[in-house]
C-alpha positions in Angstrom: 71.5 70.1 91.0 71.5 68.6 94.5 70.0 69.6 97.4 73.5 71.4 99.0 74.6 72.9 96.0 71.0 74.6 95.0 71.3 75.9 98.6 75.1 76.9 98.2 73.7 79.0 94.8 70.7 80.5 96.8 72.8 81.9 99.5 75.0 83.5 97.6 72.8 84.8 94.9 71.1 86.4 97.5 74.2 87.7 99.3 75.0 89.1 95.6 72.2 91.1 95.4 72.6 92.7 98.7 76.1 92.7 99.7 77.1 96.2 99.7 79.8 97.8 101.9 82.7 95.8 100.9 85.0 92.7 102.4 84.1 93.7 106.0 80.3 94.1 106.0 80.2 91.3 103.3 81.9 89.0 105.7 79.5 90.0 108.4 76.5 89.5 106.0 78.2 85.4 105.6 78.3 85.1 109.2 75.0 85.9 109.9 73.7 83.4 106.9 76.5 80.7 107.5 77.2 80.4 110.7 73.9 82.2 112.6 71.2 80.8 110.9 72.3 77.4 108.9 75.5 76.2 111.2 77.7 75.2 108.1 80.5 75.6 110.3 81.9 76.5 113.4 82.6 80.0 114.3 86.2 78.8 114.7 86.6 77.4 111.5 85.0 80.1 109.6 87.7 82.5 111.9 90.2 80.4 110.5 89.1 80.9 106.7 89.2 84.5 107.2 92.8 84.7 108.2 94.2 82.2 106.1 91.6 84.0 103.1 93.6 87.2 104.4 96.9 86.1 103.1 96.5 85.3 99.5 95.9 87.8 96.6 92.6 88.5 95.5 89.0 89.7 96.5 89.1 88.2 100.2 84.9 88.2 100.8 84.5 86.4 97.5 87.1 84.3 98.0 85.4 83.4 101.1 81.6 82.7 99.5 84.2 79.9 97.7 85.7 78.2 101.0 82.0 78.2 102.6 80.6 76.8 99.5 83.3 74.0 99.5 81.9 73.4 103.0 78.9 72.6 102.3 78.9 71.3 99.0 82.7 69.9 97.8 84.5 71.8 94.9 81.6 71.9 93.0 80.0 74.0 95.8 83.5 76.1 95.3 82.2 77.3 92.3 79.0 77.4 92.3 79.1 79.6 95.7 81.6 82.2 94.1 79.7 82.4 90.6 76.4 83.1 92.6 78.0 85.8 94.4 79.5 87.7 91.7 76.6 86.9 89.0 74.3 90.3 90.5 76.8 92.6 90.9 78.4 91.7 87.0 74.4 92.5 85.8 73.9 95.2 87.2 77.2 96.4 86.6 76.9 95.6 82.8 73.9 97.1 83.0 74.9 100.6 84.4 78.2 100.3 81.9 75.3 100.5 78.8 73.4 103.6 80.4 76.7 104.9 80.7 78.2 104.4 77.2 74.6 105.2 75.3 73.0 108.2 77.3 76.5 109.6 79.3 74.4 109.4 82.5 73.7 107.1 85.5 70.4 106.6 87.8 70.4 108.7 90.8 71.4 106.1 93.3 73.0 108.2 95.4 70.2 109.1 98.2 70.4 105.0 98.9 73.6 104.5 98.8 74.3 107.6 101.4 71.4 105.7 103.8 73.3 102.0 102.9 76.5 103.3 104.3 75.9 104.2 107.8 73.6 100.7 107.8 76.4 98.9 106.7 78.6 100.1 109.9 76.3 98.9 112.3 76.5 95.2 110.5 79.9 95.0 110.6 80.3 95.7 114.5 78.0 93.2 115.1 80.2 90.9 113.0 83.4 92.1 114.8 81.6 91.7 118.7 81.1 88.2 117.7 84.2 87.1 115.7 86.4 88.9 118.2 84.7 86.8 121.3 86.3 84.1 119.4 89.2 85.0 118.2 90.3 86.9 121.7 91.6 83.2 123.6 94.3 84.9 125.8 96.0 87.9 126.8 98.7 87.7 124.8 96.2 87.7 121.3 94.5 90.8 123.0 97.7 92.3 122.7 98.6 91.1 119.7 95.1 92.6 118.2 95.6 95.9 120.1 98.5 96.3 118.0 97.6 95.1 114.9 94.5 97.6 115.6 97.1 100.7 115.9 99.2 99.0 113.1 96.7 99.4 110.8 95.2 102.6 111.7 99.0 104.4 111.2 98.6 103.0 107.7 100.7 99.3 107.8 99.3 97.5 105.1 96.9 94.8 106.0 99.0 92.0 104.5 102.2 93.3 106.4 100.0 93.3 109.5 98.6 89.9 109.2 101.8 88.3 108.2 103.8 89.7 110.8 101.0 88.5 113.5 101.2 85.3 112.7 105.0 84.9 112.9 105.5 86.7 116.2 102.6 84.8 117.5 103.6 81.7 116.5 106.9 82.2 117.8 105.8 83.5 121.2 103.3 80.7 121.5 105.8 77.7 120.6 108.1 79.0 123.1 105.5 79.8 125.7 104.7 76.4 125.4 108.2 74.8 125.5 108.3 76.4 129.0 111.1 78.7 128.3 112.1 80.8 131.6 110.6 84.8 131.5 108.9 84.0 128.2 105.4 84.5 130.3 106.3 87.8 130.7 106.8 88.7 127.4 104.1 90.5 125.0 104.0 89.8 121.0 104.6 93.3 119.3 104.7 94.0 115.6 107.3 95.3 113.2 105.8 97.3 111.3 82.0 111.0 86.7 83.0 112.2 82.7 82.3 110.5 79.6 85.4 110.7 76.8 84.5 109.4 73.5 88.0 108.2 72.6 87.8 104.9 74.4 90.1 103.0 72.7 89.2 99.0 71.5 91.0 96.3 72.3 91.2 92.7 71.5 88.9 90.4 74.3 92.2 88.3 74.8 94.2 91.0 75.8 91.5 92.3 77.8 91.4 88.9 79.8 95.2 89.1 80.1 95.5 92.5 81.3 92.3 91.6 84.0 93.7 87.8 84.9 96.7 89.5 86.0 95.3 92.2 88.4 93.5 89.1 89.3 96.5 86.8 90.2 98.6 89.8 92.1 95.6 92.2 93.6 95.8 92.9 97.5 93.8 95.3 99.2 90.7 97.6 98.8 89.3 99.1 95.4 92.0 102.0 96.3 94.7 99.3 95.5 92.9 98.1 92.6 92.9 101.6 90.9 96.1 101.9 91.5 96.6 98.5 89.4 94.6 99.7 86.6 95.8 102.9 86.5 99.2 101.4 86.1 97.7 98.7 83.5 95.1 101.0 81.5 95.5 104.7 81.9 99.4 105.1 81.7 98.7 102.6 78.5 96.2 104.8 76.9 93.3 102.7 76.7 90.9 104.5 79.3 91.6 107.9 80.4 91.6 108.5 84.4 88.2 110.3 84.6 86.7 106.8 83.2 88.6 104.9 85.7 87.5 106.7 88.5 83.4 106.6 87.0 84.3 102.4 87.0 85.5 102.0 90.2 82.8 104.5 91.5 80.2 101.9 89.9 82.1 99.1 91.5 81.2 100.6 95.0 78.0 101.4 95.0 76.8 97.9 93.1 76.5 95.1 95.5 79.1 92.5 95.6 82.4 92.7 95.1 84.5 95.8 93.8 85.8 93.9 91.3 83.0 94.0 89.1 84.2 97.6 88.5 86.0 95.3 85.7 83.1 94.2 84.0 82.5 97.7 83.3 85.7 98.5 81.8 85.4 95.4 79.8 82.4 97.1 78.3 84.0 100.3 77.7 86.4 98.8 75.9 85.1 96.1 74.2 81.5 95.8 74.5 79.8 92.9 76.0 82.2 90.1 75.4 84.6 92.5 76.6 82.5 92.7 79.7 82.9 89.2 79.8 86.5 88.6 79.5 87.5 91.3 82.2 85.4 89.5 84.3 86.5 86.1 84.3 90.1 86.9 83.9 89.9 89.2 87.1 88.0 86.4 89.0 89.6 83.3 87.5 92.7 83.5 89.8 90.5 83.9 92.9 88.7 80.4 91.8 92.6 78.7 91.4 93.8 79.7 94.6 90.8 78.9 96.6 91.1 75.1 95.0 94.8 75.0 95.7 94.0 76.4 99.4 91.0 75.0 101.5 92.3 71.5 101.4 95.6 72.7 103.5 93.2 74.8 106.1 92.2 71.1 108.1 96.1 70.4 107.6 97.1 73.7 109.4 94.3 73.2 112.4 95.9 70.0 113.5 99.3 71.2 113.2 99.8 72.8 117.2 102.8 75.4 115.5 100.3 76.2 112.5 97.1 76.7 115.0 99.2 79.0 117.0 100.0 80.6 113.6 96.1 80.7 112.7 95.3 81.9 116.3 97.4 85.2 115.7 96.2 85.6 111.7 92.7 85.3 113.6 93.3 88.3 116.3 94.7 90.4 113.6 92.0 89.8 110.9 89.3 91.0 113.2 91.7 94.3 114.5 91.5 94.8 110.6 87.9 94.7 110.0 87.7 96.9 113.6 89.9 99.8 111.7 88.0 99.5 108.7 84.8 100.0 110.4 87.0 103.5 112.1 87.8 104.4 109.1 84.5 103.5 107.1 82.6 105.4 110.3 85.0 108.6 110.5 84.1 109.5 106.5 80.3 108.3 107.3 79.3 109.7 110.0 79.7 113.2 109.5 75.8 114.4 109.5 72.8 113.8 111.5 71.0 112.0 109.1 73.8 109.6 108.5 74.0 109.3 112.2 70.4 108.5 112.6 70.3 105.8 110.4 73.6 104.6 111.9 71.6 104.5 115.2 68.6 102.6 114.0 71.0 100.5 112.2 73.0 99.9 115.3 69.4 98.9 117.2 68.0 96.6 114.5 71.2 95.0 114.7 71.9 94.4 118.5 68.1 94.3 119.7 66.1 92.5 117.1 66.6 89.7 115.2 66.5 91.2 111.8 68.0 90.1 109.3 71.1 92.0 107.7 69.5 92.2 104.4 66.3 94.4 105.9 68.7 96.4 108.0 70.4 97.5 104.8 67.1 97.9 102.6 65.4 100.2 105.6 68.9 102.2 105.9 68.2 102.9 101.7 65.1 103.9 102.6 65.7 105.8 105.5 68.5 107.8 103.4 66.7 108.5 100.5 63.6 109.9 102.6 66.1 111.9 105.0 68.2 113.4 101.8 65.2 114.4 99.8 62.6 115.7 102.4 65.1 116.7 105.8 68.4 118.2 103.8 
């Protein structure tokens, strides 16, 4: 392995393993390692993989680990980046999915997770201060963001949101520039846990298919994907809903991405190679797309209608991390502990130089010593 690629495979393994908090704060955890400390990219460009990453089914922040590692390391970096990124979470997961099925029971995690959460907050503002100093060029995109920001928060779904930027501001920017008379004048706008022992088996084929589908069609948070699974497994009778809701529990409180909530279903179902097939059918498509993509994303920068395009995606993608950082903080912070570590977070973050990794290992700390000696 070359010298890039073993890097591309470090970074990501180690992203892997501590990546918690979902797209938003796994975004801001690449920024930090990508663009902060090893300047893979510009801050621009890696803007402009976000939106365009935005648009296209799938898990957007590993998607993402795929268009850095192509970056730095070609298409062989593509794959190397997105298989170190989802390699920790699918262990641990398949790990947890054993416990599960053998003793009915799961480690108490929960103290660490409660002190990972309000951590996570604080990374992803950071992330959002310094994205949004980018994305924010003119007016008009501060407008357009401001919308997409109340958009979102009313409940427009994110790919409606982004879309819709990016045509209005494309529109309004071409014409802007053609000079039309009064057009300077005018703003974009948009349009807007139970064990059940009668798991049933099914074939590892049919487990991929079912999974590579999810894959090739999934937008959205792990609340979309159990509403694709309920649809695909529970109304089917192969995993009842209290199982569904134990996997995508595990998929959130593992690092990495949600989707490895399929590598514990696979398991259920099907044992280890089960495991296995859900997993690479529900990344597979991810991997395709990605391929078929980055080489377009130079295309689309030197095309002046497509950058105004990218330019509005931009705007809105960072309004949609800002609500989910709303949202994520509303159901967070709702005690003082939580608050407290929110706080320290929020200082480690903005007045040190530590890195995103400690800041999430001393909020677990902080919340397992504040929930079991200060409830």
């Amino acid at each position: 392995m070359n010298s890039k690629l073993k890097e591309v495979a470090q970074v990501f393994f180690k992203l892997g393993l501590f990546a918690f908090g979902g797209p938003a704060a796994h975004i801001a955890m690449m920024e930090e390692e990508i663009i902060e400390k090893r300047k893979w990219m510009t801050r621009d460009y890696f803007l402009d993989l976000i939106g365009t990453t935005n648009l296209i089914p799938g898990p957007n922040s590993t998607e993402m680990t795929m268009h850095c590692g192509h970056e730095r390391a070609g298409k062989a970096g593509l794959f190397v980046a997105g298989i170190a990124f989802i390699f920790p979470a699918t262990i641990v997961t398949a790990i947890l999915a054993y416990l599960y099925v053998e003793y009915g029971q799961l480690p108490e995690v929960e103290p660490f997770i409660y002190g990972i959460k309000p951590a996570v907050l604080a990374i992803i503002a950071g992330a959002i201060l310094k994205l949004g100093k980018k994305a924010i060029k003119n007016t008009e995109l501060t407008i357009l963001g401001i919308l997409v920001l109340v958009a979102s928060l009313l409940g427009v779904n994110e790919v409606v949101a982004l879309l819709s930027a990016g045509v209005l501001g494309m529109l309004f920017f071409y014409l802007k520039s053609k000079s039309t008379p009064n057009l300077n004048t005018i703003s974009p706008f948009l349009l807007f846990l139970g064990i059940n022992t009668t798991i049933v088996k099914i074939s590892t084929l049919k487990l991929f298919l079912i999974f590579l589908k999810v894959g090739a069609i999934l937008y959205g948070s792990g609340y979309v994907l159990f509403a694709y699974l309920d649809a695909e497994l529970v109304t089917k009778g192969l995993l009842t809903r209290a199982e569904l809701i134990d996997a995508i529990a595990i998929g959130q409180f593992t690092p990495g991405p949600v989707l490895s909530t399929s590598t514990f279903i696979g398991y259920q179902l099907s044992g280890f190679t089960g495991a296995l097939a859900a997993t690479t059918g529900i990344f597979l498509p991810s991997f395709l797309f990605v391929l078929i993509l980055n080489p377009f994303i130079s295309k689309m920068q030197q095309s002046k209608i497509l950058r105004y395009f990218l330019d509005s995606v931009n705007v809105a993608a960072v309004a949609v991390m800002l609500t989910v950082l709303i949202i994520m903080a509303k159901d967070t912070l709702l005690e003082w502990q939580s608050i407290v570590i929110a706080l320290s977070a929020i200082f480690l973050t903005f007045k040190t130089k530590v890195s995103t990794v400690w800041t999430i290992v001393i909020g677990a700390a902080l919340g397992f010593i504040l929930l079991k000696f200060f409830k």
